[in-house]
RODO-2510 file (C-alpha; in nm, 4 decimals, decimal comma):
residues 296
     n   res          X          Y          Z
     1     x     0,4676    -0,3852    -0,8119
     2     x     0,6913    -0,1540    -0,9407
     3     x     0,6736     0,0437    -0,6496
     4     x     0,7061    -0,2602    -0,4295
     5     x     1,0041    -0,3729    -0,5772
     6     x     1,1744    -0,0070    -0,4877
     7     x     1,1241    -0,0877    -0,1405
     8     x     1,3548    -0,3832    -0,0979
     9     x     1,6387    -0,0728    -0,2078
    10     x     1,4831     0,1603    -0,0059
    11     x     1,4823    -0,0757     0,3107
    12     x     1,8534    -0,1451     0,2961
    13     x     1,9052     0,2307     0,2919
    14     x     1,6799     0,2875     0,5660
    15     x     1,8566     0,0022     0,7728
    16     x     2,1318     0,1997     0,7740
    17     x     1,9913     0,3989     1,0374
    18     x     1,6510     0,2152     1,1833
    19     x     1,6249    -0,1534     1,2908
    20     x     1,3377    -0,3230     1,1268
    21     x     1,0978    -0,2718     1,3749
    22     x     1,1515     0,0924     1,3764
    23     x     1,1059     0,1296     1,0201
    24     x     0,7777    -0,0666     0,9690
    25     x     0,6313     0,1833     1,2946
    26     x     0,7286     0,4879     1,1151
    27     x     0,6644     0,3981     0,7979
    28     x     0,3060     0,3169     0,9290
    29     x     0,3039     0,6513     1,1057
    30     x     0,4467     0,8659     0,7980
    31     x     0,1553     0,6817     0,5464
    32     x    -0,1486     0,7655     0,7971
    33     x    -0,1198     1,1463     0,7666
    34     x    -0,0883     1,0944     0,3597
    35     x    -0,3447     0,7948     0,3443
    36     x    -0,6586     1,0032     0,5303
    37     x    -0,5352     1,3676     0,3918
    38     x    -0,5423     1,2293     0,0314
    39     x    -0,8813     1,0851     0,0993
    40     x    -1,0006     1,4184     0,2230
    41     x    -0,8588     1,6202    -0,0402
    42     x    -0,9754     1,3749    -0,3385
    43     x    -1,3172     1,3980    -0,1368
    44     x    -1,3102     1,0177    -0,0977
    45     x    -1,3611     0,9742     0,3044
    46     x    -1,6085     0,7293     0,3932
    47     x    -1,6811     0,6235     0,7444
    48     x    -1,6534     0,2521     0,8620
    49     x    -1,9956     0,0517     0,9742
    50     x    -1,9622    -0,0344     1,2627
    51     x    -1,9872    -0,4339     1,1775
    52     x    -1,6903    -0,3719     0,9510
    53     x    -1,4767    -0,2736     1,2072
    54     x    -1,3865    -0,6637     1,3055
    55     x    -1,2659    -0,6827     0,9807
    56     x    -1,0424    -0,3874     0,9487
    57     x    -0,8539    -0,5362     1,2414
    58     x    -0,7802    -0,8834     1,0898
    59     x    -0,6784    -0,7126     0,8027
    60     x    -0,4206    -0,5013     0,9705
    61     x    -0,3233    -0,8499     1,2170
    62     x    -0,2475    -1,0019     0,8944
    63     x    -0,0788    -0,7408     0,7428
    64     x     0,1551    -0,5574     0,8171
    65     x     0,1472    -0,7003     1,1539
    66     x     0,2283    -1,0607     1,1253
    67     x     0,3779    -1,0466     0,7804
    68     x     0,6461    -0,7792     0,8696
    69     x     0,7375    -0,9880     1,2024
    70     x     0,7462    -1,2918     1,0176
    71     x     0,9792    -1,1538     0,7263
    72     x     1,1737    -0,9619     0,9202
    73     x     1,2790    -1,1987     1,1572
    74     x     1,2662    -1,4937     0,9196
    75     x     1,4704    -1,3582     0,6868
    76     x     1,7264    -1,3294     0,9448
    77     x     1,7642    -1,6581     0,9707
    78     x     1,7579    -1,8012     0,6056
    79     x     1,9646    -1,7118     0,3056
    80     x     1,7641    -1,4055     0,0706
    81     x     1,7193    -1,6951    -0,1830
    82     x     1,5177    -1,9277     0,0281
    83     x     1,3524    -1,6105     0,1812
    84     x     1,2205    -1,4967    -0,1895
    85     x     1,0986    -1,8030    -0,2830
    86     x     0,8947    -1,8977     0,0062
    87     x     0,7567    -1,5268    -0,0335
    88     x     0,7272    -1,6105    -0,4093
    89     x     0,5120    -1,8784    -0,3208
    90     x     0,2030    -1,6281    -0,2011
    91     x     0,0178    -1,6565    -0,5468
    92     x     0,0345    -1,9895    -0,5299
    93     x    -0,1405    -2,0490    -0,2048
    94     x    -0,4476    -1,7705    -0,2392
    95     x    -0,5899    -1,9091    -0,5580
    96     x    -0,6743    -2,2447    -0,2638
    97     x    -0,8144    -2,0031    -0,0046
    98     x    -0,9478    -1,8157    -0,2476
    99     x    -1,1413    -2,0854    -0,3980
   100     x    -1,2797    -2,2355    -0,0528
   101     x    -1,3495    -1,9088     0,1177
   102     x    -1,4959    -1,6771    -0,1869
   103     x    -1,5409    -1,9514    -0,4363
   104     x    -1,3010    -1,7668    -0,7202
   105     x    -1,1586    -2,0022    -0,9337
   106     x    -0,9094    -1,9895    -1,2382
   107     x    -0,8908    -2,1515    -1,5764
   108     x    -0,6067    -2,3970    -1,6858
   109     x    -0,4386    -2,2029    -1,8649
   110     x    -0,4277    -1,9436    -1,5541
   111     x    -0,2461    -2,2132    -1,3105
   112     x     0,0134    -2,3393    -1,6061
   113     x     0,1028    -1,9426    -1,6195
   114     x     0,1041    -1,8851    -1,2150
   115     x     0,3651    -2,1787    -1,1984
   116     x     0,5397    -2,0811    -1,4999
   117     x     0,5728    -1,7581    -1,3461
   118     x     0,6624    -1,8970    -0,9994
   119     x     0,9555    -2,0792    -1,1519
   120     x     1,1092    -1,7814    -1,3091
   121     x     1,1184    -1,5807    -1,0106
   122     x     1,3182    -1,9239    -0,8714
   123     x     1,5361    -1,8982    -1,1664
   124     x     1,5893    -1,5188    -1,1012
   125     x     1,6411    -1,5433    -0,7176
   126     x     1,9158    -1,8520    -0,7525
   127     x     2,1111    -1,6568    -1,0140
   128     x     2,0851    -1,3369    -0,7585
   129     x     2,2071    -1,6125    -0,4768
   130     x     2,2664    -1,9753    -0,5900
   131     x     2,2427    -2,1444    -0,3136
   132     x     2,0163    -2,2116    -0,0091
   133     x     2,0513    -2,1725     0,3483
   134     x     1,8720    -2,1200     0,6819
   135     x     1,6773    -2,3186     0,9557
   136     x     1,3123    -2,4679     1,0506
   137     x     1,2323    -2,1727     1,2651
   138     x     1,3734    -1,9263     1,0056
   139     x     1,1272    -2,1276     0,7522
   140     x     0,7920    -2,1685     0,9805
   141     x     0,8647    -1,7763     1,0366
   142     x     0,9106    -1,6776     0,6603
   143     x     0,5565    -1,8994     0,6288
   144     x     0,3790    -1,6769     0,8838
   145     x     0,4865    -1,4096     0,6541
   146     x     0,3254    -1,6026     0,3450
   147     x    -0,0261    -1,7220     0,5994
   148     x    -0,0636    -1,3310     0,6620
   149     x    -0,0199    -1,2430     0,3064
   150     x    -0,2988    -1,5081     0,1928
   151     x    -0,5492    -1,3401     0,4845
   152     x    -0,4565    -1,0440     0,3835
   153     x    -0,5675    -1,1072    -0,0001
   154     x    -0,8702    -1,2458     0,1432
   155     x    -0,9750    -1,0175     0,3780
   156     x    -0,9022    -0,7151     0,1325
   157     x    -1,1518    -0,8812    -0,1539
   158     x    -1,4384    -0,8997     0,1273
   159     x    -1,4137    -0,5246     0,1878
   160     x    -1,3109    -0,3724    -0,1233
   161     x    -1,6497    -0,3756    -0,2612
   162     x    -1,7812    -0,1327     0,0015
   163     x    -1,4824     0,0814     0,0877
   164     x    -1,2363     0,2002    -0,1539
   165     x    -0,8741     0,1350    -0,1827
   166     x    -0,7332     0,4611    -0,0122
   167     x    -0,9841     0,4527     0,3047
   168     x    -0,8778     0,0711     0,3822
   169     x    -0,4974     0,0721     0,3510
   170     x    -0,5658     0,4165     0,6080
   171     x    -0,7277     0,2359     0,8115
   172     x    -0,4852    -0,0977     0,7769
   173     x    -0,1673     0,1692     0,8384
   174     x    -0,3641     0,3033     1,1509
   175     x    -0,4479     0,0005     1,3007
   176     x    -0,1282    -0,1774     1,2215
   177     x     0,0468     0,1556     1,3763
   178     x    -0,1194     0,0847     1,7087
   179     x    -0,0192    -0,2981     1,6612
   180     x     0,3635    -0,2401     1,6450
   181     x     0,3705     0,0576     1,9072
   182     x     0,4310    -0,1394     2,2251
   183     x     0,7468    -0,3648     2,0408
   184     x     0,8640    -0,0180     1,8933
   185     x     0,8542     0,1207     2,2759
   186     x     0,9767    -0,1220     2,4481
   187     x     1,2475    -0,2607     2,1969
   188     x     1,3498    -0,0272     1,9550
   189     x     1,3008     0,3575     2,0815
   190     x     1,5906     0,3686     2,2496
   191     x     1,8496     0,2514     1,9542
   192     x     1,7282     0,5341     1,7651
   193     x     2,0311     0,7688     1,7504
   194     x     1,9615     1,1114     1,5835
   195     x     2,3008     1,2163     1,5956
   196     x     2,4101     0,9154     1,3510
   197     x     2,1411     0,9604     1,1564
   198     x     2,1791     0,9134     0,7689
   199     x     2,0152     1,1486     0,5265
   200     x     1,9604     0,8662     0,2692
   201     x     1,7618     0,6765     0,5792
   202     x     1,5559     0,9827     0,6107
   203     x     1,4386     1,0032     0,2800
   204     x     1,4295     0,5692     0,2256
   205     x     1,1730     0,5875     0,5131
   206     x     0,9731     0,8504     0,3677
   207     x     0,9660     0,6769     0,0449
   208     x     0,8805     0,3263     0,2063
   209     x     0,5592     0,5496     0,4010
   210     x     0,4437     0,7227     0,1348
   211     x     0,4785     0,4880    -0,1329
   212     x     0,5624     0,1541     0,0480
   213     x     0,2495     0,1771     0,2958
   214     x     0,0462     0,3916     0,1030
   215     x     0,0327     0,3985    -0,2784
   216     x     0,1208     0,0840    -0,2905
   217     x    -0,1767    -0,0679    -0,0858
   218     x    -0,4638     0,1564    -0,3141
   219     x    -0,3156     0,0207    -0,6028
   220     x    -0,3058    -0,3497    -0,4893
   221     x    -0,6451    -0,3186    -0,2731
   222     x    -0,7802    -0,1711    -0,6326
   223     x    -0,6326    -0,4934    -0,8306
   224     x    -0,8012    -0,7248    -0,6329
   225     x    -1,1148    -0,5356    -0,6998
   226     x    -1,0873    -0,5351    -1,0745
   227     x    -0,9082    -0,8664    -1,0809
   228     x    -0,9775    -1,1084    -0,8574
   229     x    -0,7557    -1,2201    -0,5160
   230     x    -0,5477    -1,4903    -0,7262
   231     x    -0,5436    -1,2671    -1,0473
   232     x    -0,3619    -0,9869    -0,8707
   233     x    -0,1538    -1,1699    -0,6271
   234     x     0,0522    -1,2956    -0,9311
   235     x     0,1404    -0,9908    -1,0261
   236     x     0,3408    -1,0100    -0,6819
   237     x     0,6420    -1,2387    -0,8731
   238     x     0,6929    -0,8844    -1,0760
   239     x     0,8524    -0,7568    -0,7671
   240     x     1,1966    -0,9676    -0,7742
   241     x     1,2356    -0,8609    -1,0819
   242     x     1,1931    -0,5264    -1,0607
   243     x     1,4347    -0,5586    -0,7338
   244     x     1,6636    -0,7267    -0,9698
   245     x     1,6813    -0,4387    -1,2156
   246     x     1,7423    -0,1850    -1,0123
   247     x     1,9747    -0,3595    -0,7889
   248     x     2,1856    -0,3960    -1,1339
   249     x     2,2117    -0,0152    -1,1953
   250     x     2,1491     0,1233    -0,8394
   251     x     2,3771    -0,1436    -0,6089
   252     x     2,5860    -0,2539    -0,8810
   253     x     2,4723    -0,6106    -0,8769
   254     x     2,5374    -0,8520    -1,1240
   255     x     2,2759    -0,9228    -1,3777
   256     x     2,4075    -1,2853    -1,5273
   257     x     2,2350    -1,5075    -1,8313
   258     x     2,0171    -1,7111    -1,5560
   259     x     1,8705    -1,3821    -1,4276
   260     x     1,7771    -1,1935    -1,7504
   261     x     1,6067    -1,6187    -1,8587
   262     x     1,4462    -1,5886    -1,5304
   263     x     1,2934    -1,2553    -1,5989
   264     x     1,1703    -1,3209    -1,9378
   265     x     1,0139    -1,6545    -1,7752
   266     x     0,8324    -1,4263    -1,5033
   267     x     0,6619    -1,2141    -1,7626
   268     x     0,5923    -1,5167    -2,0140
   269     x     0,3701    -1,6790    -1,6776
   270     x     0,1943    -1,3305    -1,6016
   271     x     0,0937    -1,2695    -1,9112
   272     x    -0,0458    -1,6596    -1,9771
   273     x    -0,1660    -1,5976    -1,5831
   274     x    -0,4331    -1,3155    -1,6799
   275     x    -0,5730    -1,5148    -2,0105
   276     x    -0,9474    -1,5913    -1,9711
   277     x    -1,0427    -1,9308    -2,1604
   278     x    -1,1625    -1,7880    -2,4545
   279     x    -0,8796    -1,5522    -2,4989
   280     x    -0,6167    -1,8399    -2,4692
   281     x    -0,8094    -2,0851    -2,7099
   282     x    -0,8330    -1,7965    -2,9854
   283     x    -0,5080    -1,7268    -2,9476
   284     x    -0,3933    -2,0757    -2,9715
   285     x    -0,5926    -2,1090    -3,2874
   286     x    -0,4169    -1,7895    -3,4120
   287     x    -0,1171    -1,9386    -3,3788
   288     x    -0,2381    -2,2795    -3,5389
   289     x    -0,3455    -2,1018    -3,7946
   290     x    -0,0616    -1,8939    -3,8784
   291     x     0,2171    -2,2531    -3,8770
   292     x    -0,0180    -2,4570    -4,0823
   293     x    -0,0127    -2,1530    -4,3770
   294     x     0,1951    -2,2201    -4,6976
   295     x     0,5324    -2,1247    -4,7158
   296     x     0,7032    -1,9478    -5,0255
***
């Protein structure tokens, strides 16, 4: 998440130069060369069954197809705030389709920490923007983003049992390459100016392929493995606040009371988020223990 959260920098530095079609293409392009020659070197290749291969596909339909046209273009027609929080609102909709299509469910004290966390990244994202803005389409569209997402979570935790992280996100960046090659031919080849190219652009993209499309993916595909679809998808309300940060000390943003609250919120909901029963009852009887001893 840490990673993730760079990318929302990187991407305004790589706007500078690339529309946002453009960028998601060659970011896909830049992570495939990394994705299979890490899996060669690290002597981690495995080759897809042939039944699997249906499955590869929705996974790259659902992301980064689908969720990069429906975030791109929905955010460009609601205010950041409203586009965060309906983003935000991922880990609250894949612990439902995770219960009714792989029958993974969560404890109470796992839901009161997924909203807990869900309204500090609200708290963090109106302090950032304080108001809200934007249209039905712009909505329905930042929702397609959120719908892909929730697939995507899905469809990861069916195949990450038999493939590991690095061959799938390959073989989502390949597949999701081919996906976004016609719009990037027919729409966005021909903006591309190399002569007003920006250095910072250059290396943004390269960070947002390598890292953005590629680390980023083994780690997450390997979360959902170890943790569980809903488990791991909270973890996603980490990445407005690590936007937050470094938007403080790298774009000089301001970093008021409600923001730092709405931080400490976020991490208070994680943490209560990943408690099994057992671990939240003894801790609870810690703490019961600990108020009712005498005082001096």
């Amino acid at each position: 998440m840490v990673f993730w959260g760079i990318t929302f920098v990187a991407f305004k530095y790589a706007n500078l130069s690339f529309e946002p079609i453009a960028i998601v293409f060659i970011r896909l392009v830049i992570s495939i060369p990394f994705l299979f020659g890490f899996a060669w070197i690290s002597r981690r290749m495995m080759k897809i069954k042939k039944g699997d291969f249906k499955w590869f596909l929705l996974l790259a339909v659902f992301e980064p197809f689908f969720y990069f046209l429906g975030e791109a273009f929905g955010l460009s027609m609601v205010s950041s705030t409203v586009g965060a929080i309906l983003i935000s609102t991922i880990p609250l909709f894949v612990p439902i389709a995770a219960y009714f299509t792989i029958r993974e469910r969560l404890s109470p004290m796992n839901i009161v920490g997924l909203l807990v966390s869900f309204g500090g990244v609200i708290m963090v994202v109106m302090a950032t923007e304080g108001q809200f803005s934007g249209n039905l389409k712009g909505i329905l569209l930042m929702f397609l983003a959120v719908i892909s997402a929730v697939g995507y979570t899905i469809m990861a935790k069916k195949l990450v049992h038999d493939y590991n992280g690095i061959i799938i996100t390959a073989w989502q960046s390949t597949l999701g390459a081919v996906l976004f090659l016609p719009l990037f031919l027919i729409f966005e080849l021909k903006r591309i100016d190399l002569g007003a190219m920006q250095t910072d652009s250059v290396w943004a993209i390269l960070y947002l392929g390598i890292f953005g499309s590629g680390v980023c993916f083994i780690l997450f595909t390997t979360g959902i493995r170890e943790l569980g679809a809903t488990k791991a998808n909270v973890f996603a309300n980490l990445v407005p606040v690590i936007t937050a940060i470094l938007s403080y000390f790298m774009l000089k943003e301001a970093m008021p009371l409600l923001k730092i609250l709405g931080i400490a919120v976020v991490l208070a909901g994680l943490l209560l988020s990943q408690l099994s029963g057992n671990e939240a009852s003894n801790g609870f009887k810690r703490w019961k223990k600990w108020f009712s001893m005498p005082r001096v």
